[in-house]
Structure formats: structure tokens, C-alpha cells
ROTORTOR-590633 format. One record per atom (N, C-alpha, C, CB): x, y, z. Coordinates in steps of 0.02 Angstrom, whole numbers, plus 50000, padded with zeros to 5 digits. Glycine has a CB too. Example, Ala and Ser with C-alpha at 12.3 -4.5 7.8 and 13.67 -1.06 7.14 Angstrom:
REM residues 2
506604971650390506154977550390506604983550390505654977650452506424988850354506844994750357506455000250394507044997050286
REM end
This chain:
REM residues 354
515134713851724514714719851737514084717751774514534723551670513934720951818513304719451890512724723051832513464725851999512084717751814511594717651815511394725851817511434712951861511094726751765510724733651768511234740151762510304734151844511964737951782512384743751759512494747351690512924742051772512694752751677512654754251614513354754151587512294760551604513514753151513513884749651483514634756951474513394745951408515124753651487515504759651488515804762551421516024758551534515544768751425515814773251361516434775251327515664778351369516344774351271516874774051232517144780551216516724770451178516584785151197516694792351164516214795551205516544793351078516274799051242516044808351279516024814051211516894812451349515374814551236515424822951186514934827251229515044822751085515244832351250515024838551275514864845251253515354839451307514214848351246514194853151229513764856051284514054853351165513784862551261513684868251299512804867851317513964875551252512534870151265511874869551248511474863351186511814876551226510864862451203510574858851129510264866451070509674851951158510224870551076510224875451030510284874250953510704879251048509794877150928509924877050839510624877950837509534883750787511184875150784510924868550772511194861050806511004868150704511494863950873511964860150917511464852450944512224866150992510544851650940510224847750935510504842750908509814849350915510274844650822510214841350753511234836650773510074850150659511654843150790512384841050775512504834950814512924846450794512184836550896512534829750934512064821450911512434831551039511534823450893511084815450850511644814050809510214816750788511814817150751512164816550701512844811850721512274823550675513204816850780514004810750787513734805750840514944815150829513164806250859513064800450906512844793250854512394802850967512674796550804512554791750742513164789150709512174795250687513564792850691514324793050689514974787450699514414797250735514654790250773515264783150819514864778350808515474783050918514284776550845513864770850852514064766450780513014773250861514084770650716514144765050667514764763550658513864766050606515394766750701516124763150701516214760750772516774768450678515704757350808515724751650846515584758550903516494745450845515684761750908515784765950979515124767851049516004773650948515314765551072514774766251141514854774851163515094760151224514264778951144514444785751172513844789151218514624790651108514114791251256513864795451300513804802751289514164794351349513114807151297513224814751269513044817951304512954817251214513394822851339513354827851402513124834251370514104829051445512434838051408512194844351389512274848251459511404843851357512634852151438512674855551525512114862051536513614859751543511774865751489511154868051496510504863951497511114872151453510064866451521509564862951523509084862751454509254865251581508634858451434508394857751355507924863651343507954850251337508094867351279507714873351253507044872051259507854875351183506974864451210506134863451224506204858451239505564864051174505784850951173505844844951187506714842851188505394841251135507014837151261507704834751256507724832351192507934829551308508674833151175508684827251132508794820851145509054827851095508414814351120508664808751132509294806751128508424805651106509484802451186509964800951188510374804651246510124801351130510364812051252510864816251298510594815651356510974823751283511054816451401510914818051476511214825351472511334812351538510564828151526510604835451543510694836451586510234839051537511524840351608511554842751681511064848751716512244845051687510894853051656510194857851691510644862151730509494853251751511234864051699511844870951733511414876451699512914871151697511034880951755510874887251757511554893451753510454887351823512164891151764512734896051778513374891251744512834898151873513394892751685513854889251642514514894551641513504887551563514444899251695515074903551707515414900551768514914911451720515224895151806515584892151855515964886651819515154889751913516424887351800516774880651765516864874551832517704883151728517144875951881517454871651942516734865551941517584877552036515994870351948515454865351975515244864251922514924867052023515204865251844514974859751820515514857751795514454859951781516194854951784516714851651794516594845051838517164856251819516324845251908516134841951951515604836451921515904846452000515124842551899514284836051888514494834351812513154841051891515104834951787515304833451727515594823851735515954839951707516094824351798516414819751833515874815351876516944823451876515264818251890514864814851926514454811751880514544818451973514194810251812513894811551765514124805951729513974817851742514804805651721515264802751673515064794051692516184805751689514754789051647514664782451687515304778151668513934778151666515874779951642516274774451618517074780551611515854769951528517434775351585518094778251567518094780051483518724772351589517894785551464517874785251389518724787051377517244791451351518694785351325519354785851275519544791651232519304780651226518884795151214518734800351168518294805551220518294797251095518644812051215518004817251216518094820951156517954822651283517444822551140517464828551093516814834251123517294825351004517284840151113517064844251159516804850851092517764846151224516194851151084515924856451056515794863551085515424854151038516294867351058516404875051059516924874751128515554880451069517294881451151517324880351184517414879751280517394880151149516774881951282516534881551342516504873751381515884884551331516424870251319516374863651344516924859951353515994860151308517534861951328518184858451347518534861751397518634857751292518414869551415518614871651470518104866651535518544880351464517564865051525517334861651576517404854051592516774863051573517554851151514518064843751524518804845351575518424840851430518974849751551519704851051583519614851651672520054859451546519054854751687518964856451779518624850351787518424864351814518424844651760518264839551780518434833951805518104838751757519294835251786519864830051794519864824651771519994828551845519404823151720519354815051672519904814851675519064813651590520364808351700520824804551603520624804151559521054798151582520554806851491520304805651433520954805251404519804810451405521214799351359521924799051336521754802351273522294791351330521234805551235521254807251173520624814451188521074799951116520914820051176520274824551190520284830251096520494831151292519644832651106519654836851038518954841151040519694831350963519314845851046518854852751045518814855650992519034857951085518124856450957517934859150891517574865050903517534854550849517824868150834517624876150856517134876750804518274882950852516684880150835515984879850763515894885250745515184877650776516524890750755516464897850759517064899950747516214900450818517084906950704517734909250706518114911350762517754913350671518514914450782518734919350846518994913950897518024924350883518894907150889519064901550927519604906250987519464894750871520384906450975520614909750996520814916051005520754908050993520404920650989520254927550980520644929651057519314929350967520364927051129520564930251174521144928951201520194930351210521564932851228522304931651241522344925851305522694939451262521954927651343521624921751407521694913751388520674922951419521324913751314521194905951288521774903851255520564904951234522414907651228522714907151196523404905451261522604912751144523354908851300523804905551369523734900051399523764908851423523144899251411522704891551416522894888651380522034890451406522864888851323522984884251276524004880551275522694889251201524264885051292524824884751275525144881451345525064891451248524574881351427524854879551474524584873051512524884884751506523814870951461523514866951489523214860051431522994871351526523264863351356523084860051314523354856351259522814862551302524084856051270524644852051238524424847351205525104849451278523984842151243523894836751224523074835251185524064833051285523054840951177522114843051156522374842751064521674855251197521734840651025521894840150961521334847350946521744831550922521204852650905520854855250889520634855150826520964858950907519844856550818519494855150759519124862250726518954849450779519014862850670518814867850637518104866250592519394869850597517584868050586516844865950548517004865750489516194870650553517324868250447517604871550388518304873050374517334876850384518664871650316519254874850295519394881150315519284874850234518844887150335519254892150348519314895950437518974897150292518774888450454519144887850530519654885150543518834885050574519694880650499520454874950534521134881350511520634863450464520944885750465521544889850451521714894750512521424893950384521154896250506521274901150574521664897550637520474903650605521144891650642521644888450706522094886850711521584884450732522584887250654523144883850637523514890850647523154879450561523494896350638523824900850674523944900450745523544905850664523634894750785523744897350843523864889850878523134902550872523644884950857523954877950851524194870250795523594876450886524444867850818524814865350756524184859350733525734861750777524384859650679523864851750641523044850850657524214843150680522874855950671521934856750669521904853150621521484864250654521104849450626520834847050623520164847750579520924846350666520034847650526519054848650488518804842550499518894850250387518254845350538517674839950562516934843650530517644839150664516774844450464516274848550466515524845450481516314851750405515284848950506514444846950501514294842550456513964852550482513674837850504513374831950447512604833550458513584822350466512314828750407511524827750430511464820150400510864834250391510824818650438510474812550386510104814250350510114807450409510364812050298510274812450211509464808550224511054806350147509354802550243508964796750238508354801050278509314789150274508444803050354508184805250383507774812850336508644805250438508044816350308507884823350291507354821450238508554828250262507714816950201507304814950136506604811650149507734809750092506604807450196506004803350228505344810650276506524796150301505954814550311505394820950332505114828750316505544822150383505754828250247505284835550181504754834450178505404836250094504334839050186503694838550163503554840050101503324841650195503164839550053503154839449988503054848249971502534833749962502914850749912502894857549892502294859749940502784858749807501854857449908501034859849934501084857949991500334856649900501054854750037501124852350103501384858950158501694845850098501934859350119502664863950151502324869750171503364866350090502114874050094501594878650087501094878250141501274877750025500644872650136500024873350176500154875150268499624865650164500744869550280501214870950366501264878750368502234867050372501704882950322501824889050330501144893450306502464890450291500494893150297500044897550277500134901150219499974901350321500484899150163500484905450120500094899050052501514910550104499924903849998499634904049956500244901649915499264909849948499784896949842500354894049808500414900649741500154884549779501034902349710501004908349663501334906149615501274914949684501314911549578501824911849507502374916349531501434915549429502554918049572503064922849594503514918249635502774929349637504184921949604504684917949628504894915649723505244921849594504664914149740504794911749826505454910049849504394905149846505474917849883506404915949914506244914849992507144924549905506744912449997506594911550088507324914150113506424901450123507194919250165507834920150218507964919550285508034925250217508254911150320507984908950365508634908950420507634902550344508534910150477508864912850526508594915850570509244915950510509084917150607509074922350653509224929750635509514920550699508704933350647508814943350638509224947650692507964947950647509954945250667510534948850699510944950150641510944944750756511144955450662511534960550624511974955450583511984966150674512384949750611513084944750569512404940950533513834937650634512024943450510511544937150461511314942350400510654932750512511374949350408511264954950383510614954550331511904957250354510014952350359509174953150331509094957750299508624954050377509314962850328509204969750276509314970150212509594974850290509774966550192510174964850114509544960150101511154960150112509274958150099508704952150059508094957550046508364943950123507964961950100507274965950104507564971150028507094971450203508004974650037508394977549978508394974349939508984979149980508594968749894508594964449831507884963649818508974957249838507474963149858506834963049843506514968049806506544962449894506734972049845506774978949819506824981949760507154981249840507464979349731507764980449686507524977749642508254979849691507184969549631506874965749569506084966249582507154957149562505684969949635505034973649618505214977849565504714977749676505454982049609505904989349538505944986949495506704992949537506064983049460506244980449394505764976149360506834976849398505254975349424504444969849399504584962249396504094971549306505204962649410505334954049441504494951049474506074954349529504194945349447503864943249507504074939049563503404940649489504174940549620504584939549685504284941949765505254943549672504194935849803504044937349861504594934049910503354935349872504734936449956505224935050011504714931750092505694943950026505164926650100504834921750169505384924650210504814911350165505394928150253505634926950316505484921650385505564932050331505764917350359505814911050427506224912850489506214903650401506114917550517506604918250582506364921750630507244921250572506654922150699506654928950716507274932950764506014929450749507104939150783507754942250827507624948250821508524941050805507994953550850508034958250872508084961750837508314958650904508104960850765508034965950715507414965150684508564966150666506864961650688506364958150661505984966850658506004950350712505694972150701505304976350704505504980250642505294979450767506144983850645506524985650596506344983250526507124983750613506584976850526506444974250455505774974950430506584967250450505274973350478504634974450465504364981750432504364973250526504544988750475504704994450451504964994550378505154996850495505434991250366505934992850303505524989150228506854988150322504994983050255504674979250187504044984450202504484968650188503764986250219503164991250229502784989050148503465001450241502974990750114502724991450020502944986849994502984997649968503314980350031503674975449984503194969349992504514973650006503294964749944502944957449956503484952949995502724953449877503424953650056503954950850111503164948050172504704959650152503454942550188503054938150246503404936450308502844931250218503364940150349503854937650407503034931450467504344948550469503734927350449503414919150482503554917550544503684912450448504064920150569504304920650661504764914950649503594918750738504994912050712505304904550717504934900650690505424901550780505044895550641504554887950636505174885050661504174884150548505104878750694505054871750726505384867850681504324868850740505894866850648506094861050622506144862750536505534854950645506394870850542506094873150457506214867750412506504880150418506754866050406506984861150353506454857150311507404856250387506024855150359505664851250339505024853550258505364849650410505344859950269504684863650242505014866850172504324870350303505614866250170506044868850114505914867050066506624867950113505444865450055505214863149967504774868549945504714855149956504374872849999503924878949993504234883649946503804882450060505044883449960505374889049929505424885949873506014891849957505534888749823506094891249747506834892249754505904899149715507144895849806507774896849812507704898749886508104901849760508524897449915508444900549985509144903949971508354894850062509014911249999509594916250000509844918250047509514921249975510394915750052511034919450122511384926750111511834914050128511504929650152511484934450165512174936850217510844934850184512234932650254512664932750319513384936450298512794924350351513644940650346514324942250341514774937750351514474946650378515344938250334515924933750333516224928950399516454938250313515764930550453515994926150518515614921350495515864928550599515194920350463514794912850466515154907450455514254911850417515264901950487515954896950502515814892450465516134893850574515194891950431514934884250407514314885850351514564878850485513874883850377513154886050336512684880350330513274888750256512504878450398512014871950395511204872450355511874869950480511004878850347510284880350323510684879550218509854891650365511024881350225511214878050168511124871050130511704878550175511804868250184511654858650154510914856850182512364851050201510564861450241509804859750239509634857550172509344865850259509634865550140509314866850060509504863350019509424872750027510084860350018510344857549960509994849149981511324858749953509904847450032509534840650025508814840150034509774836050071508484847350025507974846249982507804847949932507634846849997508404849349892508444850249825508034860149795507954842149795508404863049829508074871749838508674873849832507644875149914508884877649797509504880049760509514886449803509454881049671510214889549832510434893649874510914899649821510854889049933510614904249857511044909749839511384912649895510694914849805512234912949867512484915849940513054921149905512894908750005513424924449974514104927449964514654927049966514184930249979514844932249970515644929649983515884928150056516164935449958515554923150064515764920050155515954914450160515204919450212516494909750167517004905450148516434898750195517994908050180516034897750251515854894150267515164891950210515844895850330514714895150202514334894050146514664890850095514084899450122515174894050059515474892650005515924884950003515884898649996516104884950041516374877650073515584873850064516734878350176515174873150089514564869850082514374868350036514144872150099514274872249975513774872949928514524871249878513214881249924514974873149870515294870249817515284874549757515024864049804515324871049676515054874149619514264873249618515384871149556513954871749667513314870649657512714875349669513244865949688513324882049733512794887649715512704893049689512594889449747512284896249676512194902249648512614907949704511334903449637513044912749660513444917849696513554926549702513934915849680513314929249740513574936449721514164937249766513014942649734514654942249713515244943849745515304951149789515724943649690514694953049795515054961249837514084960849872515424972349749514324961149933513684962249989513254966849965513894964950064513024969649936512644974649889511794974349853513094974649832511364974049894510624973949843510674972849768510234981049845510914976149732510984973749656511274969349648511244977249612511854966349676512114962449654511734955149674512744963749671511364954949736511034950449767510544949649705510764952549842510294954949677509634955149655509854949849576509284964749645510454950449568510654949749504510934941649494511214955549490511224940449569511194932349579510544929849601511714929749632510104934149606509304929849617509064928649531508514936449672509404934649482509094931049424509274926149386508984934149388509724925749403510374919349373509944913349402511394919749417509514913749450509224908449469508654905849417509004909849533508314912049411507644913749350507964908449279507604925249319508404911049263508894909249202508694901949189509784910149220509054901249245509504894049250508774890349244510094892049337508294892549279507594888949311507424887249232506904894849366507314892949180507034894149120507414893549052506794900049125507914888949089508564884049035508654876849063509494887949038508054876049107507904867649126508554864649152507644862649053509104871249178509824867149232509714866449280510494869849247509014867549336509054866749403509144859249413508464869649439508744855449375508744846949432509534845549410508004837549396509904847049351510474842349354510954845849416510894841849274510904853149429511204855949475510864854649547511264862449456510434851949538510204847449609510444842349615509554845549621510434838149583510644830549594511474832749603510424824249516511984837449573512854838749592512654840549665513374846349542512004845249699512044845549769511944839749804511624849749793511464835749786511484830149849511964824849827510714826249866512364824049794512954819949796513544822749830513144818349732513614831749816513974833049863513834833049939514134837649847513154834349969513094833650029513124826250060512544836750041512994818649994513194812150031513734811150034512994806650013514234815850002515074815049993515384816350057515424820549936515344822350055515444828150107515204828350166515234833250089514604829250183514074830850231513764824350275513484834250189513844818450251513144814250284513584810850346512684806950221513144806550375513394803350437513984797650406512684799450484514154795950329514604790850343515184795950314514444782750304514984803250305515864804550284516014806950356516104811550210515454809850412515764811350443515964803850503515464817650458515724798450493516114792850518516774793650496515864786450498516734794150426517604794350384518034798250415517664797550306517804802850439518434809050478518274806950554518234820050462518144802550571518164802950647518194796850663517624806250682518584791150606518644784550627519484784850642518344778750567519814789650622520644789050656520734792150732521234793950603519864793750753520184797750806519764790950884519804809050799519394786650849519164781650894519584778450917518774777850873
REM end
């Protein structure tokens, strides 16, 4: 190899955007391979939301509806013969595919339900992707995909355990970053994005429902979106704090008492979850198979999308808090998230495919 050249790659991974939480995801398998020997290279074909992530090269595609040209600066881009692509969502393996790599081993993971929802992708699939392995975030993606190809694949989401734990900020700290006052009232947080598949409205309601009842309880909204005005309208008389986007919430998850999900049943995974669970903040969720996959027996549950019932798995939290079971039901979460979740299980599922 000529002096100053760069070292040729072992594993390609392409995604679409660095976007919450597609950032945090490509650090994570670039951590991944690297510790099963692998030299990888990570292609972003949008340009960076804010600060890049280390490590990726950004093609800076303003028009990620031209597959042919960034296919091209995909091929122009590429410094070596990798062995592996893995192609996140998939926009990004339709654009491996117009690129004309040899890649003797390719695998497109779907971080979303509907993978093959359109009849278009599903012809594609059947005329161009024979030799493609597909991946699912969760058990009840790989099911789905398995309706429509054979032997999918669960690759779910990881984080660093080491990393998260080293950058929580402590209770008071957390608090002080977000501006609020320290209380005797129970502190829920509902963090996301304000679109309708995350359904906010259901948290402002439960709130609702355990004021009504003299619960002491205030609600953090960490997010924002297009329903944010609305919601605002709807807490008018409630003890609700809407905080906008923060920067890296995770870090701050110790502020809360519990963090409550909400989301309808497309949610494929539930990364603000194993967030919570490795900083030890106990989650309340529903009946949505990606959460539930996450959290295990470890979280708190309501079974029917409903304000009371929400309100009624927020007290099970109270309970549990005031029968001294939260830390042992913390410590079953972060063993399940080093089991499950961290960078060496997800080495474990992605060392047969190096």
C-alpha cells in the first residue's frame, strides 16, 4: 500500500441521514465491527443536521430522490473493496444497488415497520435482491419481514453502556441543564417527537386524570413537532412544562422519576427507552411490541391506549417506588440492556455476518 493511502474497508454502512437516532446508531456498529477486527467505512448521503458524526463521510445529497447520482458518489466515495454492506433503512440499499459495488455479502435493516409495504419494493425485491440478507430492529420487524422474505434477520439497536454511564448527569445537575425546580411531585418525562404515531395527547390526559385524583405529578415534555401548539392548548390548567428539543436528552434522564411512552403500535424499537433504562428511570409503556421487546419484565405496563389506564400504570410506579422495588428493578434493567442492547451483544449478532 503507497504511503498515505487509506486502508481498505472491510464493512460499508450506509445510511440515509445522521438524524435522531441514526447518529448515536452508526458510532455504535462502527464500534461493533472495529472490536471484531473490522476496518469500516460509514457513508451519510445527507448532509450533517448539526455537528458531523465522527468517523462518517458525508456525501451532502441535497436530492436523495435521484438514486442513479448518489449511487455514483456512493462508488466514487467507496476507498476499498468492502466485503460487508449494511445498509440502514431502505433508501440506502436501493442506493448501494445503483452504485454497482461487488459487495459479496449485503444486508439491509429496516428500523421501521412497512419495510415492504409498497408493491414497487416488493418487485424489487424479488428481481434484484436475491442475494440481499434482510434485517429487522426487533422481533416484530423480522416477523413482518419474513412475510415477504425468507430468514430475516434481528439486529436490534445498541448503545454504550460505558459511554452513557460516564455522561448522565447526576439528579440535580440534570434538573439544573433543564431549568426546573427540584419537587416532591412525581416527574414524568415524555420525550420525542409531537406527531400524531407518538400520541402526546395520551400523557397530557393521564395527567389529567391523577391531578383529578390529587396525585402529586408534573409532566416534562422534552420534544418538539407539529403538534406541540395543540398540546400546549390542551395542558392550559395542568402542571405540564414543554422544554422544546434538548441536545443529547439522555444525558439528563436522571431529572425524571419515570419516563412514559405513549406511541402507537408502529414504533419498531424504542431507543428513549433502553436510553431510560441505562440511567436507571423506570418506563411506562403500551401495548407496542417494539418498546416491549426493550424493556422486557422490567417495565411498567398499560394494556388499552386510554388516560386511565395510563394514569393507573403511572401509579404502579408510586407503589412500587413506596415498597422500596425500584433499584432491584433497575439493576434487572441494566443487565438486560448489557445482555441485549450494548456494543458487545450487538458484536455477537454481527460476527457471523463479517
Amino acid at each position: 500500500m503507497a504511503d498515505g493511502a487509506q486502508p481498505l474497508a472491510d464493512v460499508l454502512q450506509i445510511a440515509p441521514n445522521d438524524h435522531p437516532p441514526f447518529g448515536d446508531i452508526l458510532t455504535i456498529y462502527q464500534r461493533a465491527l472495529t472490536s471484531l477486527g473490522a476496518r469500516v467505512e460509514t457513508l451519510v448521503l445527507a448532509p450533517a443536521r448539526g455537528t458531523p458524526v465522527s468517523g462518517c463521510t458525508y456525501l451532502n445529497l441535497t436530492d436523495l430522490g435521484d438514486v442513479r447520482s448518489a449511487g455514483r458518489r456512493v462508488r466514487e466515495a467507496v476507498s476499498g473493496s468492502p466485503r460487508l454492506a449494511l445498509c440502514h433503512r431502505y433508501r440506502a440499499y436501493r442506493v448501494l444497488r445503483a452504485s454497482g459495488l461487488a459487495v459479496p455479502r449485503k444486508v439491509a435493516i429496516a428500523h421501521e415497520f412497512g419495510f415492504f409495504k409498497r408493491f414497487q419494493r416488493r418487485l424489487e425485491r424479488r428481481l434484484f435482491a436475491r442475494d440481499v440478507i434482510f434485517a429487522g430492529v426487533s422481533p416484530a420487524v423480522q416477523a413482518e419481514l419474513a412475510e415477504a422474505v425468507p430468514d430475516p434477520l434481528c439486529l436490534p439497536n445498541a448503545l454504550d453502556l460505558e459511554t452513557v454511564r460516564q455522561t448522565c448527569l447526576s439528579s440535580a445537575d440534570a434538573r439544573d441543564r433543564l431549568g426546573i425546580a427540584e419537587s416532591d411531585a412525581l416527574t414524568i418525562g415524555l420525550v420525542g417527537r409531537l406527531v400524531q404515531k407518538k400520541s402526546p395527547e395520551l400523557a397530557i390526559e393521564a395527567i389529567r386524570a391523577l391531578v383529578g385524583d390529587q396525585v402529586p405529578v408534573r409532566l416534562l415534555v422534552i420534544g418538539d413537532g407539529p403538534l406541540r401548539s395543540d398540546l400546549e392548548q390542551r395542558a392550559q390548567d395542568l402542571p405540564v412544562t414543554f422544554l422544546g428539543f434538548v441536545p443529547d436528552a439522555k444525558r439528563l434522564f436522571k431529572a425524571l422519576d419515570l419516563l412514559l411512552l405513549t406511541s402507537q403500535k408502529v414504533e419498531a424499537f424504542g431507543m428513549v427507552a433502553l436510553e431510560a433504562m441505562c440511567a436507571g428511570v423506570p418506563v411506562v409503556a403500551g401495548p407496542t411490541p417494539g418498546p416491549q421487546y426493550v424493556l422486557g419484565s422490567t417495565g411498567f405496563y398499560y394494556n388499552q391506549r386510554e388516560p386511565a389506564e395510563i394514569a393507573d400504570a403511572i401509579r404502579s410506579v408510586v407503589l412500587a417506588r413506596q415498597a422500596g422495588e425500584l433499584p432491584d428493578r433497575a439493576g434487572r434493567a441494566l443487565e438486560r440492556a448489557e445482555r441485549e442492547f450494548s456494543v458487545s451483544a450487538l458484536a455477537r449478532r454481527l460476527a457471523p455476518l463479517v
